[in-house]
C-alpha positions, 0 to 999 in steps of 0.5 A, spaced: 120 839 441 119 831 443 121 827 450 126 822 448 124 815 446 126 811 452 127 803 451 122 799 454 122 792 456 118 791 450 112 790 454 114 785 458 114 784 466 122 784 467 123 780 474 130 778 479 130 772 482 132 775 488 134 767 491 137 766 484 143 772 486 144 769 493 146 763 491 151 765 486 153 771 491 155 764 495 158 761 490 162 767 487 164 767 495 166 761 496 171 761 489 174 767 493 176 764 498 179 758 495 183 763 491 185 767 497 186 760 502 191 758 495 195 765 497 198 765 490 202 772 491 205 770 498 207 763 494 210 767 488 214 771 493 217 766 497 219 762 491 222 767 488 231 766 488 235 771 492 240 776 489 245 771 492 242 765 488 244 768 481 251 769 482 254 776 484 257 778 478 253 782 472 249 778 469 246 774 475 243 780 478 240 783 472 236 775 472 235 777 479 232 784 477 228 781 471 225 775 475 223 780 481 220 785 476 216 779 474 214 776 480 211 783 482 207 783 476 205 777 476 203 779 483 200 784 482 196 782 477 193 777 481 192 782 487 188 787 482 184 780 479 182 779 487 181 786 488 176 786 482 173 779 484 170 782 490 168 789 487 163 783 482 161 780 488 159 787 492 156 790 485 151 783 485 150 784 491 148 792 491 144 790 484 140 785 489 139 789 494 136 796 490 132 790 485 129 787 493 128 794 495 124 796 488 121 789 488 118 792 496 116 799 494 112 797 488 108 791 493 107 797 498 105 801 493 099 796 489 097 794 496 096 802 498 091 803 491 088 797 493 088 793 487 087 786 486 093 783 484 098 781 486 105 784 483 112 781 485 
């Protein structure tokens, strides 16, 4: 029975531009920020018509419901689109820290052997 055949990099050296992931982290960042400031759910909340607004007979208030239940999806929606942006951010970050922490075991453990060359 055999080990399982691992896929290589084809012999190639594979390298994380640690500063390359910086900047786009900032600029992930600053679009979030911009997105938050734009406060889209709170806006759709508050330009949504009150019950009243549609009339108080039937058909007013099942326009009513069925515009609130828009709006709460739409919210929703943009919420979990947030949610999910930031959770981009924080794997990109943890990608560069565990990459940065590779990158410095690695140096220690060449400059440890003693070789000549200089990796990373």
């Amino acid at each position: 029975m055999g080990h399982p055949h691992l896929p290589t990099a084809g012999g190639k050296e594979i390298k994380i531009d640690h500063d390359a992931l910086k900047d786009i982290v900032k600029k992930l960042e600053k679009d979030l920020h911009d997105l938050e400031k734009m406060r889209y759910s709170e806006r759709i909340q508050d330009a949504t018509p009150s019950e009243g607004a549609m009339g108080n007979y039937q058909a007013g208030r099942g326009l009513h419901t069925t515009v609130r239940m828009a709006r709460d999806s739409i919210g929703g929606t943009y919420d979990q689109f947030i949610e999910s942006y930031k959770k981009v951010i924080e794997a990109i970050r943890n990608s560069d820290k565990t990459h940065r922490k590779a990158d410095d075991a690695s140096k220690r453990g060449v400059e440890a052997a003693g070789s000549p060359h200089n990796y990373v």
